[in-house]
C-alpha positions as CSV (number, residue, x, y, z in Angstrom):
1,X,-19.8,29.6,-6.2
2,X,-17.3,32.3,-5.5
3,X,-13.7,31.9,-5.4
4,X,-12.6,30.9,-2.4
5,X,-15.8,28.1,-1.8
6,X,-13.8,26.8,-5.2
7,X,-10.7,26.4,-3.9
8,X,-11.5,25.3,-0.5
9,X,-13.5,22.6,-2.6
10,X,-10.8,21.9,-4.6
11,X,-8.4,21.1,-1.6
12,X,-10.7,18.6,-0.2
13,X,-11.0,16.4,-3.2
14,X,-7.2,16.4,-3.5
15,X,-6.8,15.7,0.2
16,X,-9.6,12.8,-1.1
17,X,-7.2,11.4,-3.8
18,X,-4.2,11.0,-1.7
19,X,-6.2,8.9,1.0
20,X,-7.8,6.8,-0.9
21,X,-11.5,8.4,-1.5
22,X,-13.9,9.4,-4.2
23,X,-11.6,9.4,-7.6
24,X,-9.3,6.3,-8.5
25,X,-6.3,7.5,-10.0
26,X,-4.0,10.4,-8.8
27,X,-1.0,11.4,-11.1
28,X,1.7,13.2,-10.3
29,X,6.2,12.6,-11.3
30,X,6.5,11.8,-7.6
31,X,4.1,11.6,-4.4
32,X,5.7,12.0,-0.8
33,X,4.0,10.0,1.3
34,X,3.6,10.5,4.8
35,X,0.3,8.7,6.8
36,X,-1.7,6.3,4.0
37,X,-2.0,5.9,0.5
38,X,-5.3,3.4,-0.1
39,X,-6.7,2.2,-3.4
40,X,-5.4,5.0,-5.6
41,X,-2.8,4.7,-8.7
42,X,-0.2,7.1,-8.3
43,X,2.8,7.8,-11.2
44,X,6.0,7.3,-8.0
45,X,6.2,7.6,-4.4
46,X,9.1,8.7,-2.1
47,X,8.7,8.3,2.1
48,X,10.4,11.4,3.1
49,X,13.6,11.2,5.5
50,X,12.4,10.1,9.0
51,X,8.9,9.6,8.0
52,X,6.4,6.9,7.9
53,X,4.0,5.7,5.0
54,X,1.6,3.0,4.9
55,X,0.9,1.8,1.0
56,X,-2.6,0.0,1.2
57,X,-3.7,-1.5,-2.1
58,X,-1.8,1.0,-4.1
59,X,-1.0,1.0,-7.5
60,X,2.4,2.3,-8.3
61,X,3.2,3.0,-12.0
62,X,6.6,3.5,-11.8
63,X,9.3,3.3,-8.2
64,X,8.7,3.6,-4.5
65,X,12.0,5.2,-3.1
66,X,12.0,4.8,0.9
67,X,14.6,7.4,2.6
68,X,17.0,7.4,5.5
69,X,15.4,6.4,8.7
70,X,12.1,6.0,7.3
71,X,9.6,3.1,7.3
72,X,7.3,1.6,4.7
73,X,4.3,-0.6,5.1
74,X,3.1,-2.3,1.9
75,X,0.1,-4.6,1.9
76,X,-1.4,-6.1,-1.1
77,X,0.1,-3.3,-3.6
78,X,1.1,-3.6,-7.0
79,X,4.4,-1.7,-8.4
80,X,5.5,-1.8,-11.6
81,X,8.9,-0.7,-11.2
82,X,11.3,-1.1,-8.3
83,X,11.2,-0.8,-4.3
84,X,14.4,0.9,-3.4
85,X,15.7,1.4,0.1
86,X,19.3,3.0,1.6
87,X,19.4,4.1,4.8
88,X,15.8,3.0,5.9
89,X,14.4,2.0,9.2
90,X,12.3,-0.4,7.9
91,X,10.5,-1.9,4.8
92,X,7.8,-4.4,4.9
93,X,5.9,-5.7,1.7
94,X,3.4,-8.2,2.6
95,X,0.0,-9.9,1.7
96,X,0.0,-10.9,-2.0
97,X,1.9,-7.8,-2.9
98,X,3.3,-7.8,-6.6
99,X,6.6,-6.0,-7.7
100,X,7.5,-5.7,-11.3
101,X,10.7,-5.0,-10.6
102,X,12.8,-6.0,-7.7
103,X,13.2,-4.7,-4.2
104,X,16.5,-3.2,-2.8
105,X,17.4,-2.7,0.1
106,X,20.9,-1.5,1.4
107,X,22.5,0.2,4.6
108,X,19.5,0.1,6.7
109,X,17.4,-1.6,9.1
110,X,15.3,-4.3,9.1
111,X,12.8,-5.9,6.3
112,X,10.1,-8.2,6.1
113,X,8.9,-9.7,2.6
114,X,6.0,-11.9,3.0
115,X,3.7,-13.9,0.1
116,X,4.9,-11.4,-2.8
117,X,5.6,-11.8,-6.6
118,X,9.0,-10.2,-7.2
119,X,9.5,-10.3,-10.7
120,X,13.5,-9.3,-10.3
121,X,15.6,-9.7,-7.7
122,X,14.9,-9.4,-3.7
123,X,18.6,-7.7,-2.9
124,X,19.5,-7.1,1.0
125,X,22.7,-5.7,1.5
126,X,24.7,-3.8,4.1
127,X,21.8,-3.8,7.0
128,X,21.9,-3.8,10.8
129,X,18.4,-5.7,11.4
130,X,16.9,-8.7,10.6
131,X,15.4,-9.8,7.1
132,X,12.3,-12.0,6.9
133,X,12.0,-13.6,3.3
134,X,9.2,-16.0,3.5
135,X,6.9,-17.4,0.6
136,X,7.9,-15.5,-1.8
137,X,8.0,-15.8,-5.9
138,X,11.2,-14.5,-7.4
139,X,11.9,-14.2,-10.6
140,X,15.3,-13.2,-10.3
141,X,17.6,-14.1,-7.1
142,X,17.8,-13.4,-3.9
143,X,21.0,-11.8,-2.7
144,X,21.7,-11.6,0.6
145,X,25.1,-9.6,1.5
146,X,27.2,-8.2,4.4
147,X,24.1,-7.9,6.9
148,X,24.7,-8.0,10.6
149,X,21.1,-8.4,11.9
150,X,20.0,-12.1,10.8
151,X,18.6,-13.5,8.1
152,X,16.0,-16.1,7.7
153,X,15.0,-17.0,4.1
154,X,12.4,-19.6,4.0
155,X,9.5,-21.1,1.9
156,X,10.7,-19.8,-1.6
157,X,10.5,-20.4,-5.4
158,X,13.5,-18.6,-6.9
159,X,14.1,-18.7,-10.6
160,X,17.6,-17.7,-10.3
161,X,20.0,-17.9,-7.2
162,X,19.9,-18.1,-4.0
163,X,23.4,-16.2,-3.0
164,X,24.4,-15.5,0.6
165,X,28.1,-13.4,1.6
166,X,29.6,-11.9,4.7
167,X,26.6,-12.3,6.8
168,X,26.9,-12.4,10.7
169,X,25.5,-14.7,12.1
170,X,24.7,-16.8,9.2
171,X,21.2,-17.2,7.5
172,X,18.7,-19.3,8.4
173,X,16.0,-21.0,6.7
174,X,14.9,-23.8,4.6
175,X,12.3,-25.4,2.0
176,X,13.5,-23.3,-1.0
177,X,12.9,-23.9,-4.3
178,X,15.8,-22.5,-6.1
179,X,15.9,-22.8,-10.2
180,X,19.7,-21.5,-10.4
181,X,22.4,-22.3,-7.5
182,X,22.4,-22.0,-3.6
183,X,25.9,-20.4,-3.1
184,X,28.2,-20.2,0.0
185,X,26.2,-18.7,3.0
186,X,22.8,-20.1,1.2
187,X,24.2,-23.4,0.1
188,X,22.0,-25.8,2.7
189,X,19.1,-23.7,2.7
C-alpha cells in the first residue's frame, strides 16, 4: 500500500470513530464536537462557540463544556463528570441520560432536562429562556437562581433541596419529591 492510500485510509477510520462507526472507543484530552457523536467513548468534549452538537449514546469520561451561543443535544448518554454551560443557546439532556456529576448551566438560554440521573446538582442560574426539569433523579439539589425566562420543575426525586431565588415570573411545577427543604421561590412546589 503506498503512502498516500495509508493515510487517506487512515482519515476515514478516524472520520469513522468520531461518528459513531466501526471502533468503540475514541480518546483524546478534549473532542470539539460539531454535527454527532454516536456510540463512541470519548475522554471530554467541548461544542465550539456558535456551533451545534448532538451527543447520541455517548460515553463521556470526563466533562462536556457547551460554549457561548451554542447548543447541545444529549440523548441517552452517560458522563462521568459534569455538563457545564455559560453563555449557551441551548442544552437539552434527555431520555435516560446519566450524569455523574451535575449540570450547570449559567447566563444563557434555554434548557430542557428530561428522565436523567444527576448524581450532583442540576444548577440554572442567570438565563433568559425557559428551563424544563421534569422526572428527574438528583442526587444533590436543584438550584434555580435569577432566571428571567420561566421555570417549570416538575415530577422530581431530589436528595437535597429544592432552592428557588430572584426568578421572574416565578416557577412552576409540582409533585416533587424533595429529601432536604423546598426554599422561598420553590416552597409549594
Amino acid at each position: 500500500m503506498n503512502k498516500i492510500v495509508r493515510i487517506v485510509v487512515m482519515m476515514i477510520v478516524g472520520l469513522g470513530l468520531l461518528a459513531g462507526f466501526g471502533a468503540q472507543t475514541a480518546h483524546a484530552d478534549e473532542i470539539r464536537c460539531v454535527g454527532t457523536l454516536g456510540a463512541i467513548t470519548v475522554d471530554n468534549v467541548l461544542v465550539p462557540e456558535g456551533r451545534t452538537c448532538t451527543l447520541n449514546k455517548t460515553r463521556v469520561q470526563g466533562t462536556v463544556k457547551v460554549a457561548d451561543n451554542a447548543t447541545l443535544y444529549a440523548k441517552t448518554v452517560r458522563v462521568n463528570g459534569n455538563i457545564q454551560a455559560e453563555g449557551a443557546k441551548l442544552v437539552s439532556v434527555t431520555a435516560n441520560s446519566v450524569v455523574g456529576g451535575s449540570i450547570q448551566i449559567k447566563q444563557g438560554g434555554a434548557a430542557t432536562i428530561n428522565r436523567v440521573r444527576v448524581n450532583g446538582d442540576i444548577q440554572f442560574d442567570e438565563n433568559n429562556r425557559a428551563l424544563k426539569a421534569l422526572y428527574n433523579t438528583v442526587g444533590g439539589s436543584i438550584q434555580v437562581f435569577k432566571n428571567t425566562g420561566g421555570v417549570k420543575i416538575a415530577n422530581n426525586t431530589i436528595d437535597g433541596n429544592l432552592q428557588c431565588k430572584e426568578n421572574a415570573p416565578k416557577p412552576t411545577g409540582s409533585n416533587n419529591i424533595v429529601g432536604g427543604n423546598k426554599e422561598d421561590q420553590c416552597a409549594r412546589l
